[in-house]
N, C-alpha and C positions, 0 to 999 in steps of 0.2 A: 435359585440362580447361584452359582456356583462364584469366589470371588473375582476369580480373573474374567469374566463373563460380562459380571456389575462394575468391573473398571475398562473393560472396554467402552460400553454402553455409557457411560459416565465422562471418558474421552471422545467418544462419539457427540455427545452432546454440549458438551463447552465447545468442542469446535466448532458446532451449528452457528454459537451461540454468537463466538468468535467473528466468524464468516461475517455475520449480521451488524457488525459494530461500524458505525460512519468515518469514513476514511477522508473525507473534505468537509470543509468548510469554509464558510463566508461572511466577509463584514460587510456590511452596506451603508456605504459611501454617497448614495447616490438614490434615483428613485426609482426603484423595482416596480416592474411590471408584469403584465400574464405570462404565464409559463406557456413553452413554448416548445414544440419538438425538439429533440437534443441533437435530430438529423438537419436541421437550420443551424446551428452555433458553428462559424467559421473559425479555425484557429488562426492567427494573427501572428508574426513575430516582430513586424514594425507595425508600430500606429499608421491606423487609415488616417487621412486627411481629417474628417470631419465625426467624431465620436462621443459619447458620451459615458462618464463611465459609471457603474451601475456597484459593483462591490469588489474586492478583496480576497482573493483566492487563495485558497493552499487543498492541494490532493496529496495522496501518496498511496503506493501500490500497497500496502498491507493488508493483509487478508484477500488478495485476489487470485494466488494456487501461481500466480507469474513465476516462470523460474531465468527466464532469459532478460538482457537487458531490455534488449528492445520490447518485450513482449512485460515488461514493468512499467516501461514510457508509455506504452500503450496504454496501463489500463490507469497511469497519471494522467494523460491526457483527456482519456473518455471521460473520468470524474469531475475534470475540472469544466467541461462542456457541458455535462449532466447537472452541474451545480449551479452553472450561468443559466443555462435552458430553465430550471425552475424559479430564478430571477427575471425573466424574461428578456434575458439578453442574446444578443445575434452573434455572439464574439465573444472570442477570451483575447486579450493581447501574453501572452507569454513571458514574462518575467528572468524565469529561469530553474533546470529541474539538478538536482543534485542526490547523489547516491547519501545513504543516512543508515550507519551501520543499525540492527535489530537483534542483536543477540547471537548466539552462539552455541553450536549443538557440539556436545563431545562425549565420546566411548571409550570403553575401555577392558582389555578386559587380561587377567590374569591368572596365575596357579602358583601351586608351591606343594612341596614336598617333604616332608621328613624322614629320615632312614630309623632306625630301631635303636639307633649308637649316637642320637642327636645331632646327624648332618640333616643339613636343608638344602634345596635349591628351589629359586624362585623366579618366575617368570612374567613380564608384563609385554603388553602394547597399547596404546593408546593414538586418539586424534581426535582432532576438533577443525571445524569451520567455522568461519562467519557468516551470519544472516545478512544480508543488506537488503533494502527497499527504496525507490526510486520517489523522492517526494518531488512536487511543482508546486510554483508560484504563478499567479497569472490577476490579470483584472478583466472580471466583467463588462465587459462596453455594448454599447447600443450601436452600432455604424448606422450613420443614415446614406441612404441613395443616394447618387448625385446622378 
């Protein structure tokens, strides 16, 4: 295998690796119960009347391939649903989601010259962007019926 082949292969597989690392988590406050479809967790942005709450949330889109905002909220939202659902809660109540910069990609790339009489000329261009990731805040609750 040739080297550029074995660092593909090699980027290939941290990013599996990557992909796979937990993006939410949870304190527990309160008394967890069976898990529970993540297609039952209601999102919440005022408290219901009558609730109970169950843990402590925080998600955030990193490592979900998200490039759009909305489409980062999105997959903050899902995790924090998916995190209550396996607390066996019917609710998240929402907190609040904020953008949380991630690092920074930059290129660059340039030449130069020398003449035979020791003149030079030399040429660059360069950029960079920001990464951002959409984290959320929320709590676990139980809503009962009324």
């Amino acid at each position: 295998m040739n080297p550029l082949s074995r660092r593909m292969l090699l980027v290939a597989a941290a990013t599996a690796v990557l992909a796979g690392c937990a993006s939410s988590s949870a304190l527990v406050t309160g008394t967890k119960r069976e898990p529970i479809p993540v297609e039952r967790v209601k999102l919440y942005t005022q408290a219901p009347k009558k609730y109970q709450e169950i843990a402590l949330l925080e998600s955030s889109s990193r490592n979900s391939w998200s490039f759009t905002d909305q489409a980062k909220l999105d997959a903050v939202i899902l995790r924090l649903k998916e995190e209550a659902a396996k607390l066996g809660a019917n609710g998240v109540l929402l907190q609040g989601t904020a953008n949380q910069g991630s690092g920074a990609i930059g290129t660059g790339i340039g030449g130069g010259g020398g003449g035979w009489r020791g003149g030079g000329v030399g040429i660059g261009v360069g950029t960079s962007f920001e990464l951002e990731r959409k984290v959320g805040r929320g709590q676990a609750i139980w809503v009962e019926e009324e």
